[in-house]
TIBAGU-17119 format. One record per residue: z, x, y of N, C-alpha, C in turn. Coordinates in steps of 0.02 Angstrom, whole numbers, padded with zeros to 5 digits, always signed. Atoms other than C-alpha are relative to their C-alpha. Layout:
ZXYZXYZXY
...
***
This chain:
+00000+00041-00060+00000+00000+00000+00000+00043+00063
-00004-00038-00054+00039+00132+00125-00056+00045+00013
+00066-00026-00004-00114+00224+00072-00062-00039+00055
+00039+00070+00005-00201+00050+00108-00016+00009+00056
+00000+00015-00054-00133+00052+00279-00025+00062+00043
+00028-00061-00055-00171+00231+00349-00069+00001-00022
+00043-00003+00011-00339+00212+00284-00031-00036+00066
-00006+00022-00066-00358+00073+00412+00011-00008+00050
-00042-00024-00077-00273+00140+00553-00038+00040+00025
+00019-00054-00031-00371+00285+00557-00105+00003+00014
+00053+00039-00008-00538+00178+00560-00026+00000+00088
+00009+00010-00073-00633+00198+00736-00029-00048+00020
+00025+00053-00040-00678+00034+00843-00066+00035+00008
+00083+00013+00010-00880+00010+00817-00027+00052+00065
+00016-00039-00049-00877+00058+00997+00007+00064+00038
-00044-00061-00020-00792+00225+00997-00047+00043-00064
+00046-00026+00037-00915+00265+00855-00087+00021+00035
+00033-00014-00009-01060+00379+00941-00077-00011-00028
+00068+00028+00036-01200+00340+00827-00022-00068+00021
+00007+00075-00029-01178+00161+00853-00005-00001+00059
-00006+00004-00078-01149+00157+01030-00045+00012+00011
+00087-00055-00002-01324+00274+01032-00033-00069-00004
+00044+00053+00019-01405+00122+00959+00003-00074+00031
+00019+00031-00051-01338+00006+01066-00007+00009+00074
+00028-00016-00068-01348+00094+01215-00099-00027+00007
+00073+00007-00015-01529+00106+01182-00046-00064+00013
+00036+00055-00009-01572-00051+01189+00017-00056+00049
+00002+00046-00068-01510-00107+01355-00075+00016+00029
+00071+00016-00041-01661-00180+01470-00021+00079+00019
+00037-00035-00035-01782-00052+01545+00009+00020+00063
-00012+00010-00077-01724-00070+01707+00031+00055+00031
-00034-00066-00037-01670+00065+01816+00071+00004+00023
-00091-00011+00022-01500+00007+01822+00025+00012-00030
-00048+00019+00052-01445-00011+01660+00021+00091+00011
-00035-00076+00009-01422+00186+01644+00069-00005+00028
-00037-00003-00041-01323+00195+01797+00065-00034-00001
-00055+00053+00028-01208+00036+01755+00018+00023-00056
-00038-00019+00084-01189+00099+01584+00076+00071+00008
-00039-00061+00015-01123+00271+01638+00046-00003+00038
-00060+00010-00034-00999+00197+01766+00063-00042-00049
-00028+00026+00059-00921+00121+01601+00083+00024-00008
-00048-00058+00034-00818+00264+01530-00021+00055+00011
+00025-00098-00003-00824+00455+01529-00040-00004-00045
+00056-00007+00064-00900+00453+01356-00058-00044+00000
+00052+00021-00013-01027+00318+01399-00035+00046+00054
+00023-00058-00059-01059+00432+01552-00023+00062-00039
+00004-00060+00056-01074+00567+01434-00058-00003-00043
+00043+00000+00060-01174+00490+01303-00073-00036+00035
+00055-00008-00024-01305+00432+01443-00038+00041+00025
+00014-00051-00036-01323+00592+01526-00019+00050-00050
+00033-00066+00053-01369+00689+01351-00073+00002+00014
+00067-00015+00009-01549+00750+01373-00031-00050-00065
+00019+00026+00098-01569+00674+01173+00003-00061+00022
-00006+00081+00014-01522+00498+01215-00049-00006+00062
+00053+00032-00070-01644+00499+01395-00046-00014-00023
+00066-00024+00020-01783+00549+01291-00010-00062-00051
+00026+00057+00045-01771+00421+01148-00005-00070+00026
-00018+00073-00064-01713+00280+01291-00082-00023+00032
+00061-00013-00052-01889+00336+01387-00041-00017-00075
+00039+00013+00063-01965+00333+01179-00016-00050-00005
-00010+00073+00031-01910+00151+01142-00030-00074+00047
+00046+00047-00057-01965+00067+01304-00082-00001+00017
+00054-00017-00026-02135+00138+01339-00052-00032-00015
+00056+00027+00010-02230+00022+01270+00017-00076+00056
-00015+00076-00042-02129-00122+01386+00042+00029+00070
-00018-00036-00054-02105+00004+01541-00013-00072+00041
-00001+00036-00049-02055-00106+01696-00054+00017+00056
+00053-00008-00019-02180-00124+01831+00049+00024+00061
-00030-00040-00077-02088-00003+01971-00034-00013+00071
+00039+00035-00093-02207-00038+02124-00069+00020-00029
+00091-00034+00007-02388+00040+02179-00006+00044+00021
+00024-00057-00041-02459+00203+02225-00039-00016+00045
+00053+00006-00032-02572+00207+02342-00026+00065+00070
+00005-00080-00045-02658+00376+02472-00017-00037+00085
+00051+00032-00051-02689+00354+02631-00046+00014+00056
+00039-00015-00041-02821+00333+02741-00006-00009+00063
-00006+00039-00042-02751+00297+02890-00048+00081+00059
-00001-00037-00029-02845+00408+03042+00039+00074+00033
-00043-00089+00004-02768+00611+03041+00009+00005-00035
-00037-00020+00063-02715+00578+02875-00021+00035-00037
+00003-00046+00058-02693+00716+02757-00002-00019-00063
+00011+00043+00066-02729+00586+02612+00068+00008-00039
-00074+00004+00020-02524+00594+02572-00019-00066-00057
-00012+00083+00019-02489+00471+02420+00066-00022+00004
-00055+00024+00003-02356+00366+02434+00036-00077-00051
-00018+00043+00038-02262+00239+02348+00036-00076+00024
-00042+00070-00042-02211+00041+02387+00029-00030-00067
-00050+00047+00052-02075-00033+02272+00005-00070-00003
+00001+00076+00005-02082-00214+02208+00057-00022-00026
-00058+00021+00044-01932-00237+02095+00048-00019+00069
-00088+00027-00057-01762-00333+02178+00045+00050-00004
-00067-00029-00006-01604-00258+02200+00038-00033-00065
-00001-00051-00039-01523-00199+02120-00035+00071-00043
+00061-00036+00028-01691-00115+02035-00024+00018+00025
+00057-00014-00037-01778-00078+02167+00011+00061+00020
+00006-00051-00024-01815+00115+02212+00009+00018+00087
+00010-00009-00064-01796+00180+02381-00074+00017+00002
+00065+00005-00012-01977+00170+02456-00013+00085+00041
+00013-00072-00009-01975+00363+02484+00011+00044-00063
-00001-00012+00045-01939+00385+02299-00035+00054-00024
+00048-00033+00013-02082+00456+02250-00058+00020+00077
+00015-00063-00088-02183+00562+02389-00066+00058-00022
+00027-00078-00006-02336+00695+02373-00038-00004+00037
+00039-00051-00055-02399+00789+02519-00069+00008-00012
+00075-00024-00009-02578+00839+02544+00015+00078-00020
+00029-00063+00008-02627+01007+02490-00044+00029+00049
+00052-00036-00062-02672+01111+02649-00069+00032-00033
+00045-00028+00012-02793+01169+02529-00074-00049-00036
+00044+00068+00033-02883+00991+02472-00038-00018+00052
+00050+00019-00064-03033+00952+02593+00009-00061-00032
+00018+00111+00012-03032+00760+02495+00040+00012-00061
-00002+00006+00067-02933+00694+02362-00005-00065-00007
-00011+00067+00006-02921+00520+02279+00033-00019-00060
-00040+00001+00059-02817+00446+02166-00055-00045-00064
+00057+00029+00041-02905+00404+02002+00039-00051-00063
-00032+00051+00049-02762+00314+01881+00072+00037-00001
-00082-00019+00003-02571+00298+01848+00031-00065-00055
+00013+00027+00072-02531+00255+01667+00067+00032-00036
-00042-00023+00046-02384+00311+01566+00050+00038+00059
-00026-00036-00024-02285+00368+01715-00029+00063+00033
+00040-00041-00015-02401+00501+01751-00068-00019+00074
+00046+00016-00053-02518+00492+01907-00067+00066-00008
+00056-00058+00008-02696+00573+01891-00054+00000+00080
+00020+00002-00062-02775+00648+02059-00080+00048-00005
+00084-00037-00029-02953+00707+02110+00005+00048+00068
-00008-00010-00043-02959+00840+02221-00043+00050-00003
+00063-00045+00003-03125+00909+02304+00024+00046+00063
-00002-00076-00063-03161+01069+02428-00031-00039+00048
+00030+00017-00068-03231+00950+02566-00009-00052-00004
-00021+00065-00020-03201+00798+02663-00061-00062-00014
+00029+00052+00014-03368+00704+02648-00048+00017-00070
+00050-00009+00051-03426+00716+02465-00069-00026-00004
+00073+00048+00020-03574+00602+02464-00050+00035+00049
+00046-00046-00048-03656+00724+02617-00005+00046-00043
-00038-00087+00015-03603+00898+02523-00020-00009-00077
-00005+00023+00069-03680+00902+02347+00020+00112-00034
-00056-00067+00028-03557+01066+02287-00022+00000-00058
-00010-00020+00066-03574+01137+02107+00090-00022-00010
-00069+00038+00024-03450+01057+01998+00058+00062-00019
-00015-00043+00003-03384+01237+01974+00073+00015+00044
-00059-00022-00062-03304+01248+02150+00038-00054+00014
-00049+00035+00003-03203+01102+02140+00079+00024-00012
-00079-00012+00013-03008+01116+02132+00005-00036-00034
-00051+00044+00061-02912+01065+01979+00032-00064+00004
-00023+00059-00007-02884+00890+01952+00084-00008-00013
-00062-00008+00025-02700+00871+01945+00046-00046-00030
-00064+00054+00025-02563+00768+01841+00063+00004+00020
-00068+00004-00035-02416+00724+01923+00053-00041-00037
-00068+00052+00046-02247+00650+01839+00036+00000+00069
-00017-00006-00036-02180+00581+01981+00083-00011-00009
-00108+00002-00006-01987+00551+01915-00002+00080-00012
-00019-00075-00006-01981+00742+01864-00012+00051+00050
+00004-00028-00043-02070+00787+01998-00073+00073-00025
+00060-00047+00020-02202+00911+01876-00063-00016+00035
+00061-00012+00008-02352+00955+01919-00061+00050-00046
+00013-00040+00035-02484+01020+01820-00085-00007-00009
+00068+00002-00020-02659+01065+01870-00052+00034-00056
+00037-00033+00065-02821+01076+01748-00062-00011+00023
+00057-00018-00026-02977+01163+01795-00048-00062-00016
+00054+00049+00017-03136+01033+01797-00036+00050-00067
+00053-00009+00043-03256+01045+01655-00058+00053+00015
+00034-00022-00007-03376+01175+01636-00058-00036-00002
+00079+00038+00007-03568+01101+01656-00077+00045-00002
+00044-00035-00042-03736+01180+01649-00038+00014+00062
+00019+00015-00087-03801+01231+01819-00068-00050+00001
+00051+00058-00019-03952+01118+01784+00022-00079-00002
-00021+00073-00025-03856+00956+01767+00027+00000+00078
-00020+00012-00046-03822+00903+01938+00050-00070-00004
-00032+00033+00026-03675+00796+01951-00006-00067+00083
+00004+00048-00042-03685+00632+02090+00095+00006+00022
-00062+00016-00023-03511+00591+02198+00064-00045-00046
-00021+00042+00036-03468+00453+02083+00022+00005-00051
-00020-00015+00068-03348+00477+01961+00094-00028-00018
-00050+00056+00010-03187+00398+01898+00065+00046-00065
-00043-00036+00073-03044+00451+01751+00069-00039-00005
-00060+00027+00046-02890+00405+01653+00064+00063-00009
-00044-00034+00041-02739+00473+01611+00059-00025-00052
-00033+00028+00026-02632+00429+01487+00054+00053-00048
-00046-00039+00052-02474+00497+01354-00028-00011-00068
+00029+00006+00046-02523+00529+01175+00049+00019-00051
-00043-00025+00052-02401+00529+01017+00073+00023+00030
-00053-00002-00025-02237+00525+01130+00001+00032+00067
-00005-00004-00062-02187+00610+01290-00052+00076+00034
+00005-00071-00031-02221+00789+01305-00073+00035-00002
+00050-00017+00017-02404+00772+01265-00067-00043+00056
+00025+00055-00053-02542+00679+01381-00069+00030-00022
+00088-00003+00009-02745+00665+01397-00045-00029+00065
+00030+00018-00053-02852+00659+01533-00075-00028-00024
+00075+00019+00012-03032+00559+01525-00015+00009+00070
+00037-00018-00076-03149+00628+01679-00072-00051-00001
+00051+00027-00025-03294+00522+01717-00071+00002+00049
+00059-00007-00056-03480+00555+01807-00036-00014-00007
+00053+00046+00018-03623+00484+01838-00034+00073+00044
+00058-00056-00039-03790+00618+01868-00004-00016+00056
+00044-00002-00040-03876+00634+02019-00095-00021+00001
+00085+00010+00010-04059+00611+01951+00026-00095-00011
+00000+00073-00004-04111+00424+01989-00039-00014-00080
+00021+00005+00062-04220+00438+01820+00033+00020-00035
-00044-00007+00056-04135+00422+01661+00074+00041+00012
-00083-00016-00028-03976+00440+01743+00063-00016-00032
-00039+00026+00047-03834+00467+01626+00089-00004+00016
-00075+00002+00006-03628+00432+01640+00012+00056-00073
-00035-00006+00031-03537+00549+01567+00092+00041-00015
-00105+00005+00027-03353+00584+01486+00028+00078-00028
-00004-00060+00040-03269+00722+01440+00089-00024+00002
-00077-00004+00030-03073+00731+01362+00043+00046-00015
-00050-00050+00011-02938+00840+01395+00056-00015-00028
-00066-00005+00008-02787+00876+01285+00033+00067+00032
-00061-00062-00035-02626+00959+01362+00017+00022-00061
-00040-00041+00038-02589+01006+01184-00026+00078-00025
+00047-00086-00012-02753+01140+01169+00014+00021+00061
+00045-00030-00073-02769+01156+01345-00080+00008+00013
+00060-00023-00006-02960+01131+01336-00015-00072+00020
+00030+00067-00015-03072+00987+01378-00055-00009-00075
+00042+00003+00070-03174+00923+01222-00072+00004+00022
+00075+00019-00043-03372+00917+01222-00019-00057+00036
+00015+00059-00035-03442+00795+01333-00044-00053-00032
+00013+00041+00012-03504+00626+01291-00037-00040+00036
+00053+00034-00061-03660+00539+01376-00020-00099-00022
+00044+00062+00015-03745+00359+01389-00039-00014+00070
+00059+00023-00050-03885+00310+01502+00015-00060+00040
-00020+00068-00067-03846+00199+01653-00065-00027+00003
+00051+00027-00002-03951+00064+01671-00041+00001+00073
+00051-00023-00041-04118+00071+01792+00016-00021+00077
-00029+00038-00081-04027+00053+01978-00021+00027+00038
+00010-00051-00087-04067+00084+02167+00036+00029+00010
-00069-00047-00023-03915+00142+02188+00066-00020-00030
-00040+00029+00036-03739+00148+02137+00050+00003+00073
-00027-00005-00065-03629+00075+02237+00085+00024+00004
-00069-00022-00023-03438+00100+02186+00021-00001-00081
-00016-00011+00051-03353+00158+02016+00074+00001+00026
-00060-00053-00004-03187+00186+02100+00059-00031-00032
-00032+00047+00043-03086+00033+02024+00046+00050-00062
-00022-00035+00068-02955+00103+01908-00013+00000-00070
+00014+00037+00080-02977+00099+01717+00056-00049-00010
-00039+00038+00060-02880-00020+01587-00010+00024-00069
-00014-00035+00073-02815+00041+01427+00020-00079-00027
-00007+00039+00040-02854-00107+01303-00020+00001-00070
+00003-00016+00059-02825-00090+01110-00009+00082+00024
+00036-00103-00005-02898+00128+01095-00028+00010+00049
+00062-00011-00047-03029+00108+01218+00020-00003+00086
+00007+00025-00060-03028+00114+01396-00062+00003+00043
+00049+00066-00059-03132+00006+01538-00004+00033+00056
+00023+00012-00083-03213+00047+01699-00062-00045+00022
+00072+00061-00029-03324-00066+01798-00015+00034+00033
+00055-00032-00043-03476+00019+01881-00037-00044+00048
+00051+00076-00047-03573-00087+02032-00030+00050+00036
+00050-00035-00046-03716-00052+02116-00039-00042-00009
+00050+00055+00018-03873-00155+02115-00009-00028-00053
+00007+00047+00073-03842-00204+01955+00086+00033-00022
-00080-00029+00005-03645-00186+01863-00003+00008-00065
-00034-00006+00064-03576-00148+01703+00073+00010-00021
-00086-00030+00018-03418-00095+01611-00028+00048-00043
-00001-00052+00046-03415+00055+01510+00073+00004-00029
-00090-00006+00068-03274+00082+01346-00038+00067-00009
+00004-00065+00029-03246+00242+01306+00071+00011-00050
-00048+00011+00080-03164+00238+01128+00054+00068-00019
-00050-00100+00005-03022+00374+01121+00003+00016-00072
+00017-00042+00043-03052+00379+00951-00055+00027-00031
+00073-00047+00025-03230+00426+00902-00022+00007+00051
+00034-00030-00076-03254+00476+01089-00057-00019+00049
+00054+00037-00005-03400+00365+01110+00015-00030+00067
+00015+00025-00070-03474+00293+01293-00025-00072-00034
+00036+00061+00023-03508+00104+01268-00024-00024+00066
+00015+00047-00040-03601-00023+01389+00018-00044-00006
+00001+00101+00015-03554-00209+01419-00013-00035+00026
+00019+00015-00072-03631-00305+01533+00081-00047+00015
-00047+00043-00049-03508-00406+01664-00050-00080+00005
-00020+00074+00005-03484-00595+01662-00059-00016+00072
+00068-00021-00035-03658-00658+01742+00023-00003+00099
-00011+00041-00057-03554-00749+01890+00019+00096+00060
-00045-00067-00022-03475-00534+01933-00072+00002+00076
+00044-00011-00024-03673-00515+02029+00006-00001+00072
-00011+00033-00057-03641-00629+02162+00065+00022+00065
-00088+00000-00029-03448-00566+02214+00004+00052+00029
-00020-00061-00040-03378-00452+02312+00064+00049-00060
-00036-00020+00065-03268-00317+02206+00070-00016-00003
-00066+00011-00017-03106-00366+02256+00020-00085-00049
+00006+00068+00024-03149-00532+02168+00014-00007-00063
-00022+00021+00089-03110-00485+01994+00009+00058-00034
-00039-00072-00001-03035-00347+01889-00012-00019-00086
+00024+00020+00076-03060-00310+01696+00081-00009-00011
-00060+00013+00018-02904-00357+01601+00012+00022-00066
-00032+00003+00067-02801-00343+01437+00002-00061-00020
+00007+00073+00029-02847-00509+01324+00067-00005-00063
-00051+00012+00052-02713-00582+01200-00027+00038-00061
+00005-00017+00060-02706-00481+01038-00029+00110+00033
+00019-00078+00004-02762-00307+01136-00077+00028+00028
+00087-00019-00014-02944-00348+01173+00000+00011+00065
+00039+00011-00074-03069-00345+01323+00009-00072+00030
-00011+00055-00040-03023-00471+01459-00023+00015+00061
+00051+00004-00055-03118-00517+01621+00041-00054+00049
-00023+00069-00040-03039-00617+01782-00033+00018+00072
+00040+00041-00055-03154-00697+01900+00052-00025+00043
-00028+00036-00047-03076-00758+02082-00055-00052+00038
+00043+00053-00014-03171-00913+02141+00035+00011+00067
-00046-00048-00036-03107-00860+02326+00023-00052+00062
+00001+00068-00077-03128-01032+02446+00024-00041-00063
-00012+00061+00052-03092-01131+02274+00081+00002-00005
-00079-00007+00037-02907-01063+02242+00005+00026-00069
+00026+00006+00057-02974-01032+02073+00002+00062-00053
+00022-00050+00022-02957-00896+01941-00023+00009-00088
+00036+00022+00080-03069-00880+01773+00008+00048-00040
-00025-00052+00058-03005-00781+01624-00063-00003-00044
+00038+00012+00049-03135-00734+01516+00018+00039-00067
-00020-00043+00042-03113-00642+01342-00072+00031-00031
+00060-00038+00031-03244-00520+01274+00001-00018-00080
-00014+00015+00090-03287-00603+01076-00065+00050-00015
+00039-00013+00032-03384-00521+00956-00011-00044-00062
-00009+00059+00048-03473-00629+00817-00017+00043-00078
-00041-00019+00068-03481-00600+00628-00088+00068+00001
+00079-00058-00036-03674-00497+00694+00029+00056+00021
-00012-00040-00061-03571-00383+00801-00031-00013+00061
+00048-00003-00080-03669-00467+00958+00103-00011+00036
-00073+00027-00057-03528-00477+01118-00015-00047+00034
+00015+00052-00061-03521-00622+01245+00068-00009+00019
-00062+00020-00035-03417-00672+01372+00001-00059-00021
-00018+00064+00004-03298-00824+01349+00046-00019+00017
-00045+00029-00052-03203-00923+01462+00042-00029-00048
-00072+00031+00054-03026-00945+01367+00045-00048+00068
-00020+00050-00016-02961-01031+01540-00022+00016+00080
-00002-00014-00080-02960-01064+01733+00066-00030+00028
-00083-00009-00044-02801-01035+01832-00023-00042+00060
+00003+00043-00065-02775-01168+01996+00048+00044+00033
-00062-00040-00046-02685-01053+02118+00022-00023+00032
-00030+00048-00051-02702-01184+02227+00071-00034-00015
-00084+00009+00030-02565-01261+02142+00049+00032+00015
-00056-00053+00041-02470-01124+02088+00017+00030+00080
-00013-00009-00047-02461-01098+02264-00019-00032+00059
-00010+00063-00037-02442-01272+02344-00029-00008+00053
+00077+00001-00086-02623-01275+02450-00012-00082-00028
+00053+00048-00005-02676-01437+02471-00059-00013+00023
+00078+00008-00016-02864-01485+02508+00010+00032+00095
+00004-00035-00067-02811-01480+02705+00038+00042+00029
-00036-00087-00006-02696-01318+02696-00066+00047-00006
+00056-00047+00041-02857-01250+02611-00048-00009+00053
+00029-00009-00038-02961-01310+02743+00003+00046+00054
-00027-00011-00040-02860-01255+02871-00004+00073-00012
+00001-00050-00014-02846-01091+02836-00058+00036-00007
+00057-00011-00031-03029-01081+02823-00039+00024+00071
+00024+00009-00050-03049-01117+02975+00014+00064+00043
-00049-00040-00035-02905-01002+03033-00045+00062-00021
+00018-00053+00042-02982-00861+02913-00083+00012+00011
+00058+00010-00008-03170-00888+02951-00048+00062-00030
+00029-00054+00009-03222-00717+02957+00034+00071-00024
-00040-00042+00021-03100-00632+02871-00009+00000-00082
+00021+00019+00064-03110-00599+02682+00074-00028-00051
-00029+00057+00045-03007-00714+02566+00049+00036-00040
-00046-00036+00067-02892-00697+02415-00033+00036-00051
+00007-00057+00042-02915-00541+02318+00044+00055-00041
-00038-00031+00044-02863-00445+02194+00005+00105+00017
-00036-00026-00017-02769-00280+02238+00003+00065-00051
-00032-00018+00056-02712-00217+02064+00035-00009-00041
-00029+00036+00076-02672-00251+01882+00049+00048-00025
-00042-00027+00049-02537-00187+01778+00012-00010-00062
+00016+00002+00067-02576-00170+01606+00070-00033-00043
-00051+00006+00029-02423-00159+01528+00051-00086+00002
-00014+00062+00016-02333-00312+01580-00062-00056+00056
+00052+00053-00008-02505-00410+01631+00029-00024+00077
-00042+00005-00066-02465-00427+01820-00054+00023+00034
+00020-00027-00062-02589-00440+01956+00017+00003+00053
-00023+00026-00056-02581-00409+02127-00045-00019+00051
+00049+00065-00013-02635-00552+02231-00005+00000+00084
-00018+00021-00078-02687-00548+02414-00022-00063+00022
+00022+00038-00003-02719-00699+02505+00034-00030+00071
-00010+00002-00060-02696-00784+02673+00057-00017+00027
-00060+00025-00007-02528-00844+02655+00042+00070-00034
-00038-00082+00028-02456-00661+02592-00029+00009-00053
+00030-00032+00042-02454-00548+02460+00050-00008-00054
-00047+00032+00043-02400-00589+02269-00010+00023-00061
+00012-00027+00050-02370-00519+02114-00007-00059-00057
+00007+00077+00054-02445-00643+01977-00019+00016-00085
-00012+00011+00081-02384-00645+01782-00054-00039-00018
+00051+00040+00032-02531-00706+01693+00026-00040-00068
-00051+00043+00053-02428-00750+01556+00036-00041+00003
-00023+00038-00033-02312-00849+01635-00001-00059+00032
+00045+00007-00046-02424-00891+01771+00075-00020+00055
-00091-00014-00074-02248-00854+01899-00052+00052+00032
+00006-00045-00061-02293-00790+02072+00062+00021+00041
-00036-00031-00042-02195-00680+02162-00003+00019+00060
-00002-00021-00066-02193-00673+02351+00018+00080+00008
-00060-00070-00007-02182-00483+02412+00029+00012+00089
-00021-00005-00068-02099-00448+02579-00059+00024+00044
+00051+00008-00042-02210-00461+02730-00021+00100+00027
-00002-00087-00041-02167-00261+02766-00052+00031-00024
+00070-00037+00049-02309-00222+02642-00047-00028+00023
+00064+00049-00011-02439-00333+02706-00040+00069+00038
+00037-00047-00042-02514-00186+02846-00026+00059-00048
-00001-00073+00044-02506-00058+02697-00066-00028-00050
+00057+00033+00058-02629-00177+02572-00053-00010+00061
+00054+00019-00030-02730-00240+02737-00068+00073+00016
+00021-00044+00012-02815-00066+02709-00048+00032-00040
+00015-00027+00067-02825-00040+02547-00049-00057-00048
+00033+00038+00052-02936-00130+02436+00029+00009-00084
-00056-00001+00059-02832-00072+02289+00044+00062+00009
-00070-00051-00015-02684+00007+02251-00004+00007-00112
-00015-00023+00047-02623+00090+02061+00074-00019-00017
-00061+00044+00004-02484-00002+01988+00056+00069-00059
-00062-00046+00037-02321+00123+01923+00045-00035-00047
-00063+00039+00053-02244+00057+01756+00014+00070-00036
-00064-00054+00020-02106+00174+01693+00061-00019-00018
-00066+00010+00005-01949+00183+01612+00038+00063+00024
-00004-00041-00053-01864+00259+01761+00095+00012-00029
-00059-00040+00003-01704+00376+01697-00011+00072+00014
+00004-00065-00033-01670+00546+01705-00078+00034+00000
+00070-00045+00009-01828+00649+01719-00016+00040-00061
+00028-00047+00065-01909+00694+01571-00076+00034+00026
+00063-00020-00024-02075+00812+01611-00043+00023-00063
+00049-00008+00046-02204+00892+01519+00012+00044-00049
-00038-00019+00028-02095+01000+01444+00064-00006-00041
-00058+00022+00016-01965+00904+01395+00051+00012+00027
-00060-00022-00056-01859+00974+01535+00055-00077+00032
-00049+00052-00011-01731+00852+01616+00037+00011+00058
-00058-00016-00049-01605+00811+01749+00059-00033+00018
-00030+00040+00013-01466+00741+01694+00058-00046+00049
-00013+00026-00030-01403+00698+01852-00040-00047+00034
+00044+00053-00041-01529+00598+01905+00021-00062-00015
-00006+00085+00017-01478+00443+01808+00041-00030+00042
-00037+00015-00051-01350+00422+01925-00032-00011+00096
+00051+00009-00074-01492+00412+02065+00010-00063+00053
+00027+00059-00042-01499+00231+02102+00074-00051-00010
-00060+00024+00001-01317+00195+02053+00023-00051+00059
***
């Protein structure tokens, strides 16, 4: 009996048991509080958030349901040194200070632009001179495109692609970045379209950070245009593949399959012709696929389409639904007039930027600016302080992250950071 009893005495409460605790720590929300709240707990919760080991698997377990932190965006305001900066969307008490994240111009960047921001990671373009589309440079003398982690603060710059001097490369060009097989590993996709107006081809090339090399390049033939008019639209990572939309006198989408490396064509939804680009954005469809959303822009109106394939392999677009915004944001016929009238010569509700991860566009329109759950279909008013910063921009790059201590490309850390936003 006395055995019985010191056996049970000397038994530790579930919660005083580190393993366990590990396992439920980990699975508080995403949110940039929970750390912070957790480690004002106890010493040993303080302790057991601030291990390097538990940031890293915390940052592991979320990343596929990273919160949508705000938007990047560079700017172009007159003198500007193309600085990017960052605007926070989340409430309190989630929300980042709006100087959070921060990078400077490079006294040594004649132009840069931002080209995607995907896994926490931000991927930047940066040429030797201010008006590319005058200045046709060898792709040689370019400066290193760079990847930025903006919670650690890394940077980590990787020479452009070698090319032969007889391809000539056009202004127009686009890329991806993304994480691959956990944290400490990543992949860049670069994007260009030739210069020759005959048989003028897009093509791809793929860097891993784990060689350090860029793979061979990957071509497909753009179809027969006067001109091209704008590629700059970010990608979308849906299912392996990721999406850019090309416009110019005629549009497309191009997939480029991250696993057999392949350039695809698709044409765009016939109504895309007519629109202005702000009018519609490719998407993520239920199950992982290709998704398409049309803004009808005087209607209130927005049209989801889904990319099918049939038992042939042919593709077609197909309208799975149409969103009433009007509704969803209480216009009646003579609100709608009315701000016609008011709005005349101004351009309408448009789309901003998507966020993959949790399906979230952002919505401008004449009554403010709104972050809109497609899933849901919940709009979110954002504070009017942002409105001058979007009236600019035609898009912005949406930041989803699971924002704790800094993990970088090294697996480095800072274990005081979690305590940042305390």
């Amino acid at each position: 009996m006395t055995s019985h009893r010191r056996l049970r005495s000397t038994a530790r409460p579930p919660l005083e048991n580190d393993d366990l605790l590990s396992e439920v720590l980990l699975r508080l929300p995403p949110q940039p509080s929970s750390i912070p709240r957790a480690s004002l707990v106890c010493n040993p919760w303080r302790s057991l958030v601030s291990d390097p080991g538990f940031l890293r698997r915390f940052r592991l377990q979320h990343r596929r349901n990273a919160p949508l932190l705000g938007f990047f965006y560079i700017s172009f305001a007159e003198g500007s040194s193309r600085d990017i900066y960052f605007v926070p969307t989340m409430d309190r008490p989630n929300r980042l200070p709006e100087g959070r994240f921060y990078l400077p111009a490079d006294p040594e960047d004649g132009y840069r632009a931002l080209l995607g921001c995907r896994d926490g990671l931000v991927l930047i373009l940066r040429l030797p001179w201010r008006c590319p589309e005058k200045t046709k440079t060898p792709l040689a003398s370019w400066r290193p495109v760079l990847v930025w982690d903006p919670v650690s603060g890394d940077q980590h710059p990787i020479p452009v692609p070698l090319v032969p001097d007889d391809v000539k490369l056009s202004w127009w060009n686009n890329g991806a970045v993304l994480r691959r097989a956990g944290l400490d590993q990543f992949q860049v996709v670069l994007l260009m379209a030739e210069e020759e107006k005959q048989n003028r081809r897009l093509i791809a090339w793929i860097y891993s950070s784990e060689t350090r090399e860029w793979g061979n390049p990957t071509s497909t033939l753009l179809p027969s245009w006067d001109f091209l008019g704008d590629m700059a639209k970010p990608a979308v990572l849906a299912g392996n593949s990721l999406y850019w939309i090309l416009v110019g006198s005629s549009s497309s989408i191009f997939e480029f399959d991250l696993g057999t490396e392949r350039l695809i064509v698709i044409p765009v939804p016939r109504q895309l012709h007519m629109m202005h680009r702000s009018h519609y954005s490719i998407l993520q469809a239920d199950g992982g696929g290709l998704g398409f959303l049309c803004l009808l822009e005087w209607d209130y109106k927005a049209v989801l389409y889904n990319w099918k394939t049939d038992c042939d392999g042919v593709g077609s677009w197909v309208i799975v639904r149409v969103i009433e915004l009007d509704k969803l944001l209480s216009l009646n016929e003579e609100k709608k007039y009315e701000l016609l009238c008011e709005n005349e010569h101004k351009e309408g509700t448009g789309i901003l930027g998507f966020a993959e991860k949790n399906n979230v566009i952002l919505l401008k329109t004449f009554i403010g600016l709104f972050m809109f759950e497609l899933d849901s279909l919940q709009l979110k008013k954002l504070p009017r302080t942002h409105e001058h910063i979007f009236d600019v921009h035609e898009f912005v790059h949406a930041f989803e992250c699971v924002y704790a201590a800094g993990t970088g490309f090294g697996g480095g850390h800072d274990g005081a950071e979690v305590l940042h936003n305390a």
